[in-house]
N, C-alpha and C positions, 0 to 999 in steps of 0.2 A: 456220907463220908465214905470215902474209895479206899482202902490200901495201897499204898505203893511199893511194889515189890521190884528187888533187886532180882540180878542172874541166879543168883543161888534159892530164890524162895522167898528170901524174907524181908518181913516186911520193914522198909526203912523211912517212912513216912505217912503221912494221908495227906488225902485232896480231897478239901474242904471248901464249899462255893467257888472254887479257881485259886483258894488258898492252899500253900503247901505248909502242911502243921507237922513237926517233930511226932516221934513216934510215943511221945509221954501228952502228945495234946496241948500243950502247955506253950509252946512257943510255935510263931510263924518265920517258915525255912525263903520261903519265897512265895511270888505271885505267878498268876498265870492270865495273860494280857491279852485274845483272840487266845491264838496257839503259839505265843510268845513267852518264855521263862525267861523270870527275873529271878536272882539270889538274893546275895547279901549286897549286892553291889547296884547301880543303877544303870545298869547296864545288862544285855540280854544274853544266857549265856546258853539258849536252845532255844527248841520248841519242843511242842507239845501235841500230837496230833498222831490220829489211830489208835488212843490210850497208850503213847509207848511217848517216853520223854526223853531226847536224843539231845546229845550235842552239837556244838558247830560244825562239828564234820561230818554230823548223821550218826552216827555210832548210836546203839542202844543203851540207855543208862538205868533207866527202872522202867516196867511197865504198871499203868491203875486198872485194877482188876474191877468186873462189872459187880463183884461181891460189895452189897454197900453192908455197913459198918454202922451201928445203931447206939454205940457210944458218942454219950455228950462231949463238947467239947468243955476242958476243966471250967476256964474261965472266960467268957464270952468278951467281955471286953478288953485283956488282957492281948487276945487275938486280936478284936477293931485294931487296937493302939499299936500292934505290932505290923499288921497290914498299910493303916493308913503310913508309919513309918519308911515303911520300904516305898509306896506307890509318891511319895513326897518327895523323892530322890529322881524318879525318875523322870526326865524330861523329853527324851522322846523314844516312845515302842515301836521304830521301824527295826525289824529281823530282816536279815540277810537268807535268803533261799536256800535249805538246808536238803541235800540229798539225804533218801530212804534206804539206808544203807540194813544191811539185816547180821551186823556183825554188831556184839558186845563193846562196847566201850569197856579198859582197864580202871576207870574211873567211877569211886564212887559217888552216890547220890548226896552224899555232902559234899564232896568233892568240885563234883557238877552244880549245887549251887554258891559253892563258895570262887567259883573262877573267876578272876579279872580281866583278867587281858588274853584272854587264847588267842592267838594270833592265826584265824584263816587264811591261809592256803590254797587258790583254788586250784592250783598246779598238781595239789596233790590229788583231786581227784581222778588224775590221767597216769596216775604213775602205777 
C-alpha cells in the first residue's frame, strides 16, 4: 500500500492493488485501469503514470510515493464490494492522450476523483 500525497505533503489517500482507498482505509475513492483513473463516476477522469496522478489536462494532482505502507486494510471485503462497484459501471477504459504537464492542478484529490464531465479542450494546450 502507497501513500498518496498532495502538493502540500499530505497524504490524501492510498493505492492499493490499483485501488484508490480513502485515507481511514475503509472506503474505495476509485480504480486504476492500465494508467487510466476512474472516480465516483464511470468515466475516466485522468491517468496515472510516473507515480504522479494527473488530470485531463495533465496538471499534477497527487503524487504515490515508493514508501509502502504496512497497514492492513480495515475490511477486506468492504474494499472487494466497493471496487467491484465502481469497475460495474464502467463500460469502456479508452483515455484520451493526456500531456506531461509539470504544473500543480488547483484541484483536489477528491476533487479529481469526484469529476464528471471536464470538458477537454485541446486548443488549450496551444494557448
Amino acid at each position: 500500500m502507497n501513500p498518496i500525497i498532495d502538493q502540500k505533503g499530505n497524504t490524501v489517500a492510498y493505492l492499493y492493488n490499483k485501488l484508490l482507498l480513502d485515507v481511514k482505509l475503509q472506503k474505495v475513492k476509485g480504480v486504476v485501469l492500465g494508467n487510466c483513473v476512474f472516480g465516483h463516476k464511470a468515466e475516466p477522469v485522468g491517468k496515472f503514470f510516473n507515480n504522479t496522478f494527473r488530470n485531463l489536462y495533465g496538471d499534477i494532482v497527487a503524487v504515490s510515493t515508493s514508501q509502502y505502507n504496512h497497514e492492513p486494510v480495515i475490511n477486506q471485503l468492504d474494499i472487494l464490494n466497493g471496487a467491484w462497484k465502481i469497475l460495474m459501471e464502467i463500460k469502456t477504459h479508452e483515455c484520451t492522450w493526456i500531456p506531461e504537464n509539470n504544473e500543480w492542478s488547483n484541484q483536489s484529490f477528491s476533487e479529481f476523483l469526484a469529476a464528471r464531465e471536464l470538458v477537454f479542450d485541446p486548443e488549450s494546450l496551444f494557448a
